[in-house]
C-alpha positions as CSV (number, residue, x, y, z in Angstrom):
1,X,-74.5,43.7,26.4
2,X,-72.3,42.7,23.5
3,X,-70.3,46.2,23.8
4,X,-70.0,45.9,27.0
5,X,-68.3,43.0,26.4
6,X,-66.5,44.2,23.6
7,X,-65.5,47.7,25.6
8,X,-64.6,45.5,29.0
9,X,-62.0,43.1,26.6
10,X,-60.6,46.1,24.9
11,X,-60.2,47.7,28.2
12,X,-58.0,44.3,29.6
13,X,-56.0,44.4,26.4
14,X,-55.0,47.8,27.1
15,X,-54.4,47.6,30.7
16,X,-52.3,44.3,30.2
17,X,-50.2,45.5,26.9
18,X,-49.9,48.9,29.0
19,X,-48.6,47.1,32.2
20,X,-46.3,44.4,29.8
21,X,-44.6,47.4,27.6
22,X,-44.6,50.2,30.3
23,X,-40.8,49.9,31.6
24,X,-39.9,49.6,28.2
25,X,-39.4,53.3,27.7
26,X,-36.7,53.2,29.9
27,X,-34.1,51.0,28.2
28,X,-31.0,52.5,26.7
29,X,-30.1,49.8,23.7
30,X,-32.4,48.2,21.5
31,X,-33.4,44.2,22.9
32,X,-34.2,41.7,20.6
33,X,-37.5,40.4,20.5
34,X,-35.4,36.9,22.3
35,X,-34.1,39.4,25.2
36,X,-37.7,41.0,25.2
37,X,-39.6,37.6,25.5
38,X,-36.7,36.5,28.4
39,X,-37.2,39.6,29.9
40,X,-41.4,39.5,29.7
41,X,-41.0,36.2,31.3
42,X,-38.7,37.2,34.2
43,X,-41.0,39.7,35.3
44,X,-44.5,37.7,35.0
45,X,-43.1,34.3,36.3
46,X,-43.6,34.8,40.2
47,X,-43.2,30.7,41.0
48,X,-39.7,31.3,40.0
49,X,-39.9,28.0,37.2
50,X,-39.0,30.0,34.1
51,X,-42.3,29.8,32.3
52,X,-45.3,31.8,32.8
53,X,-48.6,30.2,33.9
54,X,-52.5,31.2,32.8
55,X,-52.8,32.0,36.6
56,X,-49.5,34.3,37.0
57,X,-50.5,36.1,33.6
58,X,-54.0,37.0,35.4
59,X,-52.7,38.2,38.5
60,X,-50.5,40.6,36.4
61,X,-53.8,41.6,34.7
62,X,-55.6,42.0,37.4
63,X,-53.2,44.1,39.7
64,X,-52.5,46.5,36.6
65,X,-56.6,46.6,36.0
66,X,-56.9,47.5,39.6
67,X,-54.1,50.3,39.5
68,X,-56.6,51.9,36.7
69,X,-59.7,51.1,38.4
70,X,-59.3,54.0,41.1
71,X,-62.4,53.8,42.6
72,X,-62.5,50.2,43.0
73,X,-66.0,50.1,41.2
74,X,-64.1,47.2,38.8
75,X,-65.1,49.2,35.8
76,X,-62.2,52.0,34.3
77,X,-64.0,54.9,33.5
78,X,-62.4,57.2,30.8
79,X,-61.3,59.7,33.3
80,X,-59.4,56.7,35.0
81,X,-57.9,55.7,31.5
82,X,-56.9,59.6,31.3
83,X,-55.5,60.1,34.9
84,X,-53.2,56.6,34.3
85,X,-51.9,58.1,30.9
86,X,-51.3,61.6,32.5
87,X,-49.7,59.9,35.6
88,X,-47.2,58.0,32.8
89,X,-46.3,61.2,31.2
90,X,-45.2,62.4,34.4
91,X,-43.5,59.5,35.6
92,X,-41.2,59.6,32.1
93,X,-40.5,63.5,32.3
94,X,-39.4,62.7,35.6
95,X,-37.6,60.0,34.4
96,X,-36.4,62.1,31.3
97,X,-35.4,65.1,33.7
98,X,-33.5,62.8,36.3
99,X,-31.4,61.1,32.9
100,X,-30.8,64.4,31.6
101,X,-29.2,65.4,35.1
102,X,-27.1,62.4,35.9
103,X,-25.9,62.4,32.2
104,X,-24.6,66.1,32.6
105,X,-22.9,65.3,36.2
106,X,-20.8,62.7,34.3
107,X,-19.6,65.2,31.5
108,X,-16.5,66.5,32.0
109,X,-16.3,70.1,31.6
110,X,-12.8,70.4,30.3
111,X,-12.8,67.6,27.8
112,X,-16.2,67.7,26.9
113,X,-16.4,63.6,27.3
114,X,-17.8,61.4,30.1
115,X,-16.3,60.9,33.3
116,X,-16.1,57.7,34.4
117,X,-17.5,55.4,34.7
118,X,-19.4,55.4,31.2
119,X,-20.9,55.2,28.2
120,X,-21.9,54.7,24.7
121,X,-21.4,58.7,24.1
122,X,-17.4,58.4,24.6
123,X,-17.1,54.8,23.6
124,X,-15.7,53.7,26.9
125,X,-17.0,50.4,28.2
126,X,-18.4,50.0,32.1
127,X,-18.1,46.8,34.1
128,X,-20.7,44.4,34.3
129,X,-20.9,45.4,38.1
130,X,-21.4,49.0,37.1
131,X,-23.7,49.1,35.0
132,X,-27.1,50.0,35.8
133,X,-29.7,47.2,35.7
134,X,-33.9,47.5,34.8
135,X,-34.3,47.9,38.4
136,X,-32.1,50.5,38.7
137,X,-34.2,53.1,36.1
């Protein structure tokens, strides 16, 4: 009963550092651990008050336990665990693949540099309205 336990809390710590850290693969500059805590909070508060509550924390644990959970037995079996992390790779080749395509559609083929509007390769700066936000990866 005690590793059960033990296996079930491992298994909630995993699912919720998975479901906290998972969009981070897909930003371009480095945050700093203040932008990274504004930015944890942002997406967990869901009363809107700027601070995250026991209750709102849960729900987030519970809806990313449940995306694992794929038979809905509320246990994750290893072939769950393994289908979740094979369904990530995916998702960032995709996400890799689509980057890799939209970054050589804004190279300029005579020049060699970015077309606007762009980017840290060339140096040139993009408005604030133009550039793309977390939402938009």
């Amino acid at each position: 009963m005690r590793s059960r336990t033990f296996i079930f809390g491992a298994t909630i710590l995993a699912v919720a550092a998975t479901g906290l850290s998972a969009p981070s693969f897909a930003a371009k500059a480095k945050l700093t651990p203040e932008q990274r805590a504004e930015r944890m909070i942002k997406r967990l508060d869901t009363s809107g008050d700027s601070k995250v509550s026991l209750q709102e924390l849960q729900a987030r644990i519970s809806a990313n336990f449940k995306s694992f959970d794929a038979n809905g037995n509320g246990e994750i079996s290893r072939e769950e665990m393994e289908a979740k992390r094979q369904a990530f790779r995916e998702a960032r080749k995709t996400w890799r693949e689509a980057r890799a395509k939209t970054s050589a559609k804004r190279r300029s083929p005579s020049s060699g540099r970015c077309a606007p509007p762009c980017c840290q390769a060339c140096g040139r700066a993009l408005s604030p309205a133009s550039m793309p936000t977390a939402t938009d990866r």
